[in-house]
Each structure stands twice: as C-alpha cells, then as structure tokens.
C-alpha positions in Angstrom: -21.7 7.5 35.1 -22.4 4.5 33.1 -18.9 3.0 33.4 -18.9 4.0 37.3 -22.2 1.7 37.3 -20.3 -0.7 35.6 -17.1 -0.8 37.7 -20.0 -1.1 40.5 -21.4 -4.4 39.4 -18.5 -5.7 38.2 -16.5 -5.5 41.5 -20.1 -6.8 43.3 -19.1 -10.0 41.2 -15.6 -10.2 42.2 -14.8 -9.1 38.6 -12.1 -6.1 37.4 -13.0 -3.5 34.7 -9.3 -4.6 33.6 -10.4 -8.4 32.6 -14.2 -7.1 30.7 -13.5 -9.0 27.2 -13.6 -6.4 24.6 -16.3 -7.9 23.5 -18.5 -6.1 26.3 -16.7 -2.8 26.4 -17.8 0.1 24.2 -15.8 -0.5 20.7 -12.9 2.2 20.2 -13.5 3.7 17.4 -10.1 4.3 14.9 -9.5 4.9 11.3 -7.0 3.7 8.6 -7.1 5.8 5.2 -6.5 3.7 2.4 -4.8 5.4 -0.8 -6.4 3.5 -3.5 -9.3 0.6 -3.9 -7.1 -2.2 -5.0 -6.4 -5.8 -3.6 -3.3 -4.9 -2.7 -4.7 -3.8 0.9 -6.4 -6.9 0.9 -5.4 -7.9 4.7 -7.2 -4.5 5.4 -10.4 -5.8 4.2 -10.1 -9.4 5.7 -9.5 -7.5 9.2 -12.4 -5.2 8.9 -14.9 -7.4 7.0 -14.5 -11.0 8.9 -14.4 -9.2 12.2 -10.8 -9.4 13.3 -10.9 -6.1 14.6 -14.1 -5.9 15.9 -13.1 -8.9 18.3 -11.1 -6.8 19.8 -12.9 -4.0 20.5 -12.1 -1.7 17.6 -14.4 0.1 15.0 -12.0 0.7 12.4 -13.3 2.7 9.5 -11.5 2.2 6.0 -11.9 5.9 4.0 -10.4 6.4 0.5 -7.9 9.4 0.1 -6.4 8.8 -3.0 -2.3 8.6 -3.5 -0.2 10.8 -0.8 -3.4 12.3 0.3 -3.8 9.4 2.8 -0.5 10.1 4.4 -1.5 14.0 5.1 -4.9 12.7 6.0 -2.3 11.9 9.5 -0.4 14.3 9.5 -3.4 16.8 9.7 -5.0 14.3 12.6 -8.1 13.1 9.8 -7.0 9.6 10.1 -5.2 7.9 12.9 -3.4 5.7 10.4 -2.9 5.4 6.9 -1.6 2.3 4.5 0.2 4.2 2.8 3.8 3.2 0.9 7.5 3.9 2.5 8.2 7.5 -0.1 5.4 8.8 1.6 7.0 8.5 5.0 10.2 9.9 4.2 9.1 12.8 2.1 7.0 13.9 5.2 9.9 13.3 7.4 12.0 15.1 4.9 9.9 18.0 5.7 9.9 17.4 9.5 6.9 15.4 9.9 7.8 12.2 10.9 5.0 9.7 11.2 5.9 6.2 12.7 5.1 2.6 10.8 4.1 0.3 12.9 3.6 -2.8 10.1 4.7 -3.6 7.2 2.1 -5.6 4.9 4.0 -6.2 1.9 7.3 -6.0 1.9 7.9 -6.7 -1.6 7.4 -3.6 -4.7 4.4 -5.1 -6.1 4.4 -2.5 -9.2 4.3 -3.2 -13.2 4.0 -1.1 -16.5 1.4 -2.4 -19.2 1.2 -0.9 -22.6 -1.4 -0.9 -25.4 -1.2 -2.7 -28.9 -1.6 0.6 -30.4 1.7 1.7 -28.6 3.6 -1.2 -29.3 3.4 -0.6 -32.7 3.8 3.4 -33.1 7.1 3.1 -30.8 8.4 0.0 -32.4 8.3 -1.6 -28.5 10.6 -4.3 -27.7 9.0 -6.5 -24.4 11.7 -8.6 -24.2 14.8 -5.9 -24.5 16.5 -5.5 -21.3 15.5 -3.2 -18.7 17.4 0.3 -20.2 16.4 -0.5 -23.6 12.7 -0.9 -22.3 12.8 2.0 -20.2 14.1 4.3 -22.5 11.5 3.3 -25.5 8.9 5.0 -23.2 10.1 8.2 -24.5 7.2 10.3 -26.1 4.6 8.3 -24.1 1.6 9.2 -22.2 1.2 7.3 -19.3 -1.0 6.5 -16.6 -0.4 6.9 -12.7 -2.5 6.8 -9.5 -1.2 10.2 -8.0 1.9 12.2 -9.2 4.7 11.8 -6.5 3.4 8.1 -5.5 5.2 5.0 -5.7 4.1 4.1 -9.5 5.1 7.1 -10.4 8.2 7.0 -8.5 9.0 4.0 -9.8 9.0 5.1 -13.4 11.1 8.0 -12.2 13.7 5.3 -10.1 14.1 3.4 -13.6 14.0 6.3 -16.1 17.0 8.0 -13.9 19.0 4.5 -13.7 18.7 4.0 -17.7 19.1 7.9 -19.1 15.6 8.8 -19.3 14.4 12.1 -18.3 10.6 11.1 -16.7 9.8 14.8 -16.4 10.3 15.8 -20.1 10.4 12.6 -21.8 7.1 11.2 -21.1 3.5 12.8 -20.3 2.3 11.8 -16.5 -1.5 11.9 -16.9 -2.9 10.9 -13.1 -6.0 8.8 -12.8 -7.4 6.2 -10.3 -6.4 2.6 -11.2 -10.3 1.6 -12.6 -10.1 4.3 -15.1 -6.7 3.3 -16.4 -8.3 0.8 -18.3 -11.1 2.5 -20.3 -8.0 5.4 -20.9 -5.8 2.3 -22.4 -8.9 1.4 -24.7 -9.4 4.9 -25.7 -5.9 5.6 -26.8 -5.7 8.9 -23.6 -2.7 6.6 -22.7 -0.3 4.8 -24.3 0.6 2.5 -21.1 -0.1 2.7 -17.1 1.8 1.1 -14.5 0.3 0.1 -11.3 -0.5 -3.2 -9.8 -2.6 -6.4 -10.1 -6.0 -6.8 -10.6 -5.8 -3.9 -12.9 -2.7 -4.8 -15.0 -3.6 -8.5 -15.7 -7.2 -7.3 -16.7 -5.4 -5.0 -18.9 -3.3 -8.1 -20.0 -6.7 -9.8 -20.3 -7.9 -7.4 -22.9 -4.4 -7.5 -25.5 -2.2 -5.2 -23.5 1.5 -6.1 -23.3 3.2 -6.4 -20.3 6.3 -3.9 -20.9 7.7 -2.9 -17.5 8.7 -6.0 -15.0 7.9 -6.3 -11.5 11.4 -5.6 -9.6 11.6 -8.9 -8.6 13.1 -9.3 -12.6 13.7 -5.4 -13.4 15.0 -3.9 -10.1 15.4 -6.8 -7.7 18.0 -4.4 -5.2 14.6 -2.7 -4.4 13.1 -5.4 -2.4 12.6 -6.2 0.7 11.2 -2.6 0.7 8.4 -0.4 2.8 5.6 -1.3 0.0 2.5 -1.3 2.8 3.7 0.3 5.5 0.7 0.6 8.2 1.8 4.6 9.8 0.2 6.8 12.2 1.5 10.1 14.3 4.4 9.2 17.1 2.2 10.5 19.7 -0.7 8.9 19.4 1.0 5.5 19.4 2.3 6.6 22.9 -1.1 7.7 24.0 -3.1 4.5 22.6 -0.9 1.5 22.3 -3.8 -1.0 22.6 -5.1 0.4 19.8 -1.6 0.4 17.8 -1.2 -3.4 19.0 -4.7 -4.3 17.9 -4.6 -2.9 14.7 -1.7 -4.6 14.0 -2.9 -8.2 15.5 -5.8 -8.1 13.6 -3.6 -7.4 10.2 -1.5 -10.4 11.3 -4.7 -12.5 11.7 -6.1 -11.4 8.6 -3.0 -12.7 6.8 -3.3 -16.1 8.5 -6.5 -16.0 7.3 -6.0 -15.5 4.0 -2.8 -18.0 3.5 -4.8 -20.5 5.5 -8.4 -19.7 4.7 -8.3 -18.5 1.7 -12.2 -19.8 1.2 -13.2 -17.4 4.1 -11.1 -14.7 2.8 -12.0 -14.8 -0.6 -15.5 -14.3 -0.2 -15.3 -11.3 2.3 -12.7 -9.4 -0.8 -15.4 -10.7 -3.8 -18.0 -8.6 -2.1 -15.4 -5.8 -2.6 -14.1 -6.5 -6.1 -16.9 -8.3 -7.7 -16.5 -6.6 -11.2 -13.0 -8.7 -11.3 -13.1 -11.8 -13.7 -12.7 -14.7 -11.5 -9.4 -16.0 -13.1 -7.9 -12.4 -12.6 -9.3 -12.4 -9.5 -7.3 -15.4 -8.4 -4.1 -14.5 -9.7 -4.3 -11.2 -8.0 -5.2 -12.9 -4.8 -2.4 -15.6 -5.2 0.1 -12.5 -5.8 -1.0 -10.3 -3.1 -0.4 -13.8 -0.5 2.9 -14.6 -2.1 3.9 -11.3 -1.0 2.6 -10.5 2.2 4.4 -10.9 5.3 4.2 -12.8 7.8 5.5 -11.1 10.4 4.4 -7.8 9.8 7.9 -6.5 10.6 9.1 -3.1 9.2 12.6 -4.4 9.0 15.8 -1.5 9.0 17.1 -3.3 5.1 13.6 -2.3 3.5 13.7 1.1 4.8 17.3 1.6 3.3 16.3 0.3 0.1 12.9 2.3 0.3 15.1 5.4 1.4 17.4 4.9 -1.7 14.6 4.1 -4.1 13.1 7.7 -2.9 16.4 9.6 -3.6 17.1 8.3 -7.1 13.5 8.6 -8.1 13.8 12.0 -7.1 10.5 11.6 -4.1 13.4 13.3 -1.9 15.3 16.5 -3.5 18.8 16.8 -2.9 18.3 19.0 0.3 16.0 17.0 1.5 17.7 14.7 5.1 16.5 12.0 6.8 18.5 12.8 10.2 17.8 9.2 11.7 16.2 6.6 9.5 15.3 4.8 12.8 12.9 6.5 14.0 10.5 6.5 11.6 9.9 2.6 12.2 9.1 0.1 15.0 9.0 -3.0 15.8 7.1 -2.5 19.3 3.7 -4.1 17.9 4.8 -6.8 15.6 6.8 -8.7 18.8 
C-alpha cells in the first residue's frame, strides 16, 4: 500500500519508482558471514562502517561463524554470502553444493607459521633452513589453527605433503580462534600457530619466531589464488543481482578507500581492533592493502592454483571431482 502511495506521488511529479535514489527507498536488508575477526576482511568493515553500502540501499549485516562454518551458514540459506576462502568452495562443490564467488578480495595466500622460544629450543628449530627442512622440524608439535579443514590448516597439510611430513600423525592440531592463539603461545598449550597478521606480528612482538613463510617466499606457485573469495548460492544471485552488484561495488569502493584514504579507513578498522599496538596495527594494514585487489576479479589461474592447493593438502579426497571448475566463479559483477 505504501509503495502504491508512493508510485502515486511520484508519477504526480513526473518521477519513476525506477529513478528513487536508494537513498529514499527502504534499505534491502543482506548478510555476509565472516569466518574469523581479523583485518584481513578489512574491506568488509570499510564498506559496512563508512557507509559504502548503505549508499546504496543495502543493510548488510557482518555475523561471525567461525572457519568453514561461514560457508554452510549459505549453503543452509543463514547467510546470503559468506567471505570465506577458495577450499571452502570446492569442498562444498565436491559434495554437490556449488556456491558461486562473485569477488575476490585478496588474491594473494596471506598465511604464516610463528613459533615460541620455548619450541625453538626443545626442537633444535632452524628459521632460516629451507622450506622442507623447516617443515619437517615441526614434527612432534602442537600447533594452533582457526578451524580444522580451513585454509591455515590446509596450508600446513599442502607443505607437510610436499616435504614428507605426515600433518595428521606428525603434529597435534589443537583449533582455537586467532586472539586466543597468543595467550596459548605464552602458556606453552602450543608450540607454534599459523595464521595471519595482526596476530602473528603481535606474536613476533612478544619473542616469537617467525618459522613458516608467507608463500610469496615458501610456496610462491600458490598465488594468485581464491584467499577472499566473496560466495553466495547460484540462485539467489539470479534472483537479486542488484544486490550481488552492490555488494561487490561497495567492496571495490572500500578498497579505494583504503589505498587512497587510508586516514578515513584507518579510523573506521581502530574502532574494530583497538586492542592492536599501533605499529602492528600499521603493518597489518599496509599488508592487508599490498594485497588486495583491485579489481575484485576471481580470475580462472587462482582457482586452478586454489583447486591444486586443496588436492595436495588433502581439503579434497581422492574421490572427490570438480566436474567444471568454471562454474563456481564469475566475473558478471566485477565488470
């Protein structure tokens, strides 16, 4: 009734319900499920906090659903989208639920192993051995993931495979958000963790040893890969395509924002991370812009390499098929 009112007056004044700025139309509500409160999502919280979205007409609510949980959150219709990384994806396809990513964040595997003094010394550690030798001195650890299955614990699994290790025997996986990965460090409950920045310099910070590389220097055939992908269902893409196009403007936006007003965009994420030391803070920040994309673009090479990361880590069993790669991506919204 209200919008027939509406139509009313604005036809009276020569004007279309098409051309009402979003502005004066009811918001559409959406939401994206975040796996894990880190700046990695950063352009996530730029695009919700500075208003990106809301410009154009979109309440977008950010709900934590830790590790792979964020993906099924779709899959069960909870979420309309999730950030989520490319394993994810295909081990839901794997099992015949395909989701579709729409953007692509990052497209760079953003993912590093630190280890306490304590360890270095009882496993005689050797930072600046090459990769294998690194790798397989982890044997007899206890170390610290976000979710079993997700991509830090993949990518222990991708290396341990390519240098001889056995991840599943060798080491102890103990799962555990990325704040309490510190105080378990201190305590000795793990003898490394490997996730992402700010929680990794921190641990840096505090006299831990940077042990396992970024793949940029330890697995640089990894990258450009499906780090952030930005997925929701297939159909509901076909039903709501604004709201596909708008989610992925305003992620666009927010990384303008924060490569070219990084003052702006700074203060919105401090709000959010406030316990982080300024200089961490910054260098997490600096990291997280280095390697965002542009674009937005899930590209066809960093689903390859995110497909063949997935198989030798093991996130896809051997009877487990991707029958057509292609369809799990678009480029429709990031034209």
């Amino acid at each position: 009734m209200k919008r027939a009112i509406l139509a009313a007056c604005l036809l009276a004044a020569g004007t279309s319900l098409g051309s009402v700025p979003f502005a004066a139309r009811a918001a559409d509500s959406t939401t994206i499920a975040v796996p894990a409160n880190a700046l990695l999502f950063a352009p996530l919280y730029v695009a919700a906090d500075l208003g990106l979205w809301s410009a154009k007409g979109l309440d977008v609510k950010l709900p934590l659903i830790a590790g792979p949980g964020a993906t099924n959150a779709v899959i069960a219709g909870g979420a309309d989208f999730a950030s989520t990384g490319g394993g994810s994806v295909l081990r839901a396809a794997a099992q015949g639920q395909n989701l579709l990513a729409i953007a692509n964040t990052i497209d760079k595997l953003m993912l590093e192993m630190v280890v306490s003094p304590a360890a270095m010394e009882k496993f005689k550690l050797q930072p600046n051995a090459d990769v294998a030798t690194r790798v397989k001195s982890l044997k007899g650890m206890t170390i610290g993931v976000d979710t079993v299955n997700g991509l830090p614990h993949g990518y222990l699994r991708y290396l341990s495979r390519k240098a001889g290790l056995n991840a599943e025997t060798d080491v102890v996986i103990t799962p555990m958000q990325p704040p309490s990965m510190m105080a378990a460090l201190k305590t000795g409950s793990v003898d490394g963790f490997i996730f992402g920045d700010p929680f990794t310099s921190l641990a840096i910070k505090d006299g831990a040893t940077l042990y396992i590389k970024q793949p940029q220097a330890d697995a640089s055939e990894l990258n450009p890969f499906g780090y952030n992908l930005i997925v929701a269902r297939p159909a509901y893409c076909k039903e709501k395509p604004t709201i596909c196009s708008r989610i992925v403007t305003g992620l666009k936006e927010a990384v303008v924002k924060m490569k070219r007003e990084p003052a702006a965009a700074k203060d919105a994420l401090k709000k959010r991370f406030a316990q982080i030391p300024p200089d961490i803070f910054e260098a997490s920040y600096q990291q997280v812009v280095e390697n965002s994309s542009d674009s937005l673009v899930v590209t066809a090479q960093a689903m390859q390499n995110t497909l063949s990361y997935a198989q030798t880590a093991g996130l896809l069993g051997p009877n487990d098929k991707i029958a057509d790669l292609a369809v799990l991506f678009t480029q429709d919204y990031t034209k």
